[in-house]
C-alpha atoms as one frame of an Amber mdcrd trajectory, in Angstrom:
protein
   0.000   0.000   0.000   1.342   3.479  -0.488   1.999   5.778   1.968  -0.723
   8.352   1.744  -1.307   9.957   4.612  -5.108  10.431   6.307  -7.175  13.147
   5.235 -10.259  11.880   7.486 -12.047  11.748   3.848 -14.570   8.808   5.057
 -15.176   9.756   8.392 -18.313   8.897   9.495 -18.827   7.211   6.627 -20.161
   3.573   6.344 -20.334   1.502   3.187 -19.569  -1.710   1.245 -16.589  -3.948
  -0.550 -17.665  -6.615  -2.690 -14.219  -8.165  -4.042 -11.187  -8.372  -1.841
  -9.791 -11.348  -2.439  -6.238 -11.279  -1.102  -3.178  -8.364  -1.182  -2.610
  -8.455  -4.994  -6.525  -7.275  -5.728  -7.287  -3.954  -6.362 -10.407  -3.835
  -3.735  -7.775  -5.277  -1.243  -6.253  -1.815  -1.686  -9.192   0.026  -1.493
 -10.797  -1.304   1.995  -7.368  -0.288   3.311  -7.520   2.997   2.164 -11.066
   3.639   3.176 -10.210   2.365   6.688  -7.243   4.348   6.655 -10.184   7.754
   5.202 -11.735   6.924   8.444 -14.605   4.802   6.727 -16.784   1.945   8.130
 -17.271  -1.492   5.768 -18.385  -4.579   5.558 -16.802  -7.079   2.445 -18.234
  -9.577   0.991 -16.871 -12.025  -1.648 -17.877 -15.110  -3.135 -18.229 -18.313
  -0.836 -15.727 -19.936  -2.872 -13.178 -17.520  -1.877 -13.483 -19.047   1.611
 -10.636 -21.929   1.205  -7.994 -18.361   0.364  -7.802 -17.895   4.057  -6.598
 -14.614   3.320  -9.913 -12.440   4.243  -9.772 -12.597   7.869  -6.128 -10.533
   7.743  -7.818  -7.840   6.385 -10.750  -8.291   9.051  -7.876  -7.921  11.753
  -6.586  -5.238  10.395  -9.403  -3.268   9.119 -11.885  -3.969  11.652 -14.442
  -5.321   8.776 -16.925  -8.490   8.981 -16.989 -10.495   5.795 -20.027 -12.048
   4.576 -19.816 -14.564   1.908 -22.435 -14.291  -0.692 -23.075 -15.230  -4.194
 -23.466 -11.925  -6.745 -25.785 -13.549  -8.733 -28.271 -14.500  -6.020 -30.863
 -11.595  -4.575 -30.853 -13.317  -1.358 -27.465 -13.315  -0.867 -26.806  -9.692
  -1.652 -29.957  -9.110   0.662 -28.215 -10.779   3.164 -25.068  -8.783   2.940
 -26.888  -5.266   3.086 -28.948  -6.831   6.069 -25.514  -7.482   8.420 -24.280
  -3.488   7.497 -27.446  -2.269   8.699 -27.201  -4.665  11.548 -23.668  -3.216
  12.149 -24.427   0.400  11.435 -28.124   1.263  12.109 -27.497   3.575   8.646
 -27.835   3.174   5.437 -24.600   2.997   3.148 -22.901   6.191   2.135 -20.417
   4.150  -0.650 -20.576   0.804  -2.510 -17.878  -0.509  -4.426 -17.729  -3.695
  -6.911 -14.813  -4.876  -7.773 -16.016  -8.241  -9.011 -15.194 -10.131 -12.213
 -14.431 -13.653 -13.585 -14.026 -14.662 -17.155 -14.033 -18.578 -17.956 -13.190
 -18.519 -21.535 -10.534 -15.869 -20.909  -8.812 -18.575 -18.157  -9.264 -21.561
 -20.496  -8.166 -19.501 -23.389 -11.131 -19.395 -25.547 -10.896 -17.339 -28.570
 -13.635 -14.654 -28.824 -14.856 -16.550 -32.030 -15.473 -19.389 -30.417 -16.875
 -18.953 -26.802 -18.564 -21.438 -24.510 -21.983 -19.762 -24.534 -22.502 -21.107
 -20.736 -19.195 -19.332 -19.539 -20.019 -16.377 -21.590 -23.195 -16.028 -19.997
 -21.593 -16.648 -16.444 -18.934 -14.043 -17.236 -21.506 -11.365 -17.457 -24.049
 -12.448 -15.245 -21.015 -12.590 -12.608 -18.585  -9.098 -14.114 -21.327  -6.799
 -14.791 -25.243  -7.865 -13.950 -23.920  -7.949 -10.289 -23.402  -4.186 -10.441
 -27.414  -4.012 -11.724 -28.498  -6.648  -8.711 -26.438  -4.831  -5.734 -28.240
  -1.636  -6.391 -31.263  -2.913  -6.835 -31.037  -5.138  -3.943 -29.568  -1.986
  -1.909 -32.498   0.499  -3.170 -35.418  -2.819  -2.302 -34.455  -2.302   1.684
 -33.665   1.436   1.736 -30.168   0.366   2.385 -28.073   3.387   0.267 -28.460
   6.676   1.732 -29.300   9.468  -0.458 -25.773  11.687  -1.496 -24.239   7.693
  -1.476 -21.392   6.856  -4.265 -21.480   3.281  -5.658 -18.045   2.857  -7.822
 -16.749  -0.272  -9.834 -13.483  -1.013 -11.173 -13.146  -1.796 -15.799 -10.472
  -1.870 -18.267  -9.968   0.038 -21.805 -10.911  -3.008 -23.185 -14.511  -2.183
 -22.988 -14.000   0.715 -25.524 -10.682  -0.699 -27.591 -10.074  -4.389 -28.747
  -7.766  -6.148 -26.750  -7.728  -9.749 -28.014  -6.728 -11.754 -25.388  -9.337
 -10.412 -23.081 -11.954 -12.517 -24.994 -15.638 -11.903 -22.983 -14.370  -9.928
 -20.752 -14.430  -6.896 -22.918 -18.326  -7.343 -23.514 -18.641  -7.834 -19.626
 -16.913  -4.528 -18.769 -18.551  -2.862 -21.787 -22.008  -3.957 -20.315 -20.772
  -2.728 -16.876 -19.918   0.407 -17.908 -23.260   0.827 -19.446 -25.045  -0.220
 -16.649 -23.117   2.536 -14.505 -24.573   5.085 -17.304 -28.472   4.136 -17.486
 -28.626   3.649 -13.364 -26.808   6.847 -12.814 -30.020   8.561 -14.627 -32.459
   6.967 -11.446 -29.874   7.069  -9.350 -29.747  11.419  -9.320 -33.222  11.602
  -8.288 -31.934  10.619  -4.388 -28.337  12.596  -5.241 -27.068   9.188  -5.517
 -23.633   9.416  -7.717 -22.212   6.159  -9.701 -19.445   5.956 -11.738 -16.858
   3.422 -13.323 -12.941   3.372 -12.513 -10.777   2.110 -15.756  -7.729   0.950
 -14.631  -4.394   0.366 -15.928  -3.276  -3.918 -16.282  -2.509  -3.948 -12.690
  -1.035  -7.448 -11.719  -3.392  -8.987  -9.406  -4.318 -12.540  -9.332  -7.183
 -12.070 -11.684  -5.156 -10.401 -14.265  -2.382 -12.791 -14.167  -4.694 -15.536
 -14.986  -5.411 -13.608 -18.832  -2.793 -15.199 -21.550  -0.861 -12.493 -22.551
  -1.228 -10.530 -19.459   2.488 -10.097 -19.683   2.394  -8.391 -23.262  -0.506
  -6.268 -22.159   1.333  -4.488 -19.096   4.850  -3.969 -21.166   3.051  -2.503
 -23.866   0.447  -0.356 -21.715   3.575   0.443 -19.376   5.739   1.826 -22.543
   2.833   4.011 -23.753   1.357   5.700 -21.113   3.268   8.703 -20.258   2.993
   8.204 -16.680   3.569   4.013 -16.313   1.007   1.935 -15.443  -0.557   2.908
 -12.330  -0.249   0.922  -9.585  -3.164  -0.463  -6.964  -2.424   1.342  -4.746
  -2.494   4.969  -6.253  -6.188   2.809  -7.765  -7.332   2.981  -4.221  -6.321
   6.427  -3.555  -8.465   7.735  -5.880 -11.236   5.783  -5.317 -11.808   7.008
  -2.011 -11.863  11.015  -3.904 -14.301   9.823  -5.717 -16.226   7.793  -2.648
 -16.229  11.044  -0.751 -17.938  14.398  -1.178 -15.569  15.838  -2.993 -17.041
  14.676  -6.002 -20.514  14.619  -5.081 -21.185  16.133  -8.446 -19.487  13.547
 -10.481 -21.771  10.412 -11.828 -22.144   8.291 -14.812 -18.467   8.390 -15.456
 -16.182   6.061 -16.944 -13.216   7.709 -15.408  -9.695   6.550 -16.802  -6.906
   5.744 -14.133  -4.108   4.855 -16.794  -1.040   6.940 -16.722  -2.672   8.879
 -19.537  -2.550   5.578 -22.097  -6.238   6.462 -23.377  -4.965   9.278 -24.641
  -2.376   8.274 -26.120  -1.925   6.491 -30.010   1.966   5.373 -29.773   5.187
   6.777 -27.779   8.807   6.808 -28.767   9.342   3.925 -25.795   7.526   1.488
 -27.855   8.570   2.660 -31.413  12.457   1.782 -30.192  11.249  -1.137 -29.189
   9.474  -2.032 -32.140  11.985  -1.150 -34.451  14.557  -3.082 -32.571  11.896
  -5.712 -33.075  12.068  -5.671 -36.668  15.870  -4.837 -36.846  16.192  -8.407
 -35.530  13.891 -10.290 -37.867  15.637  -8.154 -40.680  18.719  -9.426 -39.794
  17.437 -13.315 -39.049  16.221 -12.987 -42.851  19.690 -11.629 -44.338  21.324
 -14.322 -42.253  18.923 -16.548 -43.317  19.695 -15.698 -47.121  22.968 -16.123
 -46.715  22.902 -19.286 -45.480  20.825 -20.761 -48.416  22.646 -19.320 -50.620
């Protein structure tokens, strides 16, 4: 984690992670630095993730109950908002969903040739949570008007990334879902918005072939590096505090400038170093034959 100081940004604040899985995930990151804002959370993560063993550090050291719930089940979600308004007597001021999992991206599907059943999971799972914890929140009266609900995408929902497979449709959907709900969402002041994060390596992202590639190339192009999970987390809380209560239905690039940029000089030496070599494998090549 960096070493931000405190700015008491979440004080009084009381909300929910859905997501932290263990030190390498971004929302591991961000419950720190909410705790260390001065906020209030509960987590909650997939039952699954129970056999990790590494949720209850961050309930030591955090102070935050975990319950385990499915994101695709109603009931479950229910069942998460009921135990933070057991904890808090309050509604939530912040949600954040930081939950994804792409089956034909791990068994290295090609795009053109998906498992319809995994596909279907992948969004259901990535992106229709997003849809079912609001909805599920707003059904009890469980997020306070002025609240901010933030999730966590990748360029790849705007650009074509080709080993990222479904999961570019699942953070595309996701991102649209955080523009349509913001629109209901204002009526009760309620702000949403989408972070879209640089390849950060967490154990998610090192499970996408290629993931490698994707960070040395994203790292040489974007003016400022790749940014890192913890600088993610720092400003997610800005953006889970009132200091942007007028910011929703944003898909808000965290990237080291890479979306704005086409090609840098880092990657063209590269590149043509690249070809140098497989100009010179040729002439040797030639030479050899003849």
């Amino acid at each position: 984690m960096a070493d931000t100081p405190a700015h008491g940004l979440l004080t009084n604040k009381v909300g929910l992670v859905f997501g932290a899985l263990d030190e390498n995930s971004i929302a591991w990151h961000i419950a720190e630095a909410i705790h260390r804002e001065g906020g209030r959370f509960v987590r909650s993560n997939a039952p699954v993730t129970k056999r990790f063993g590494s949720l209850e550090g961050l309930a030591e050291k955090t102070g935050s109950p975990i319950v385990y719930a499915d994101a695709t089940s109603m009931d479950d979600i229910a069942a998460v908002y009921a135990r933070a308004q057991e904890d808090f007597g309050q509604p939530c001021d912040f949600v954040v969903h930081s939950i994804g999992m792409g089956l034909n991206v791990r068994k290295n599907r090609a795009y053109t040739d998906l498992h319809y059943d995994w596909y279907h999971k992948a969004l259901d799972i990535s992106a229709m949570s997003l849809h079912r914890i609001i909805k599920a929140g707003i059904d009890v009266e469980a997020i306070a008007n002025g609240a901010s609900i933030l999730s966590l995408s990748y360029i790849a929902a705007q650009r074509v990334f080709s080993k990222y497979s479904e999961m570019a449709d699942a953070k595309a959907l996701l991102e649209s879902i955080t523009r349509n709900f913001g629109y209901w969402l204002g009526e009760r002041r309620v702000r949403i918005n989408t972070v879209s994060q640089s390849p950060t390596r967490t154990t998610a992202g090192q499970g996408i072939k290629g993931f490698d590639a994707m960070y040395e190339f994203a790292d040489r192009i974007a003016p400022l590096g790749n940014a890192d999970a913890a600088s993610c987390a720092d400003y997610c809380v800005t953006l889970l505090s009132d200091l942007t209560r007028m910011v929703t239905m944003q898909t808000l690039y965290h990237d080291g400038g890479f979306s704005s940029m086409g090609i840098s000089d880092a990657f063209v030496e590269v590149f043509a170093q690249a070809l140098d070599g497989e100009s010179l494998d040729s002439e040797s090549l030639d030479s050899e034959a003849a």
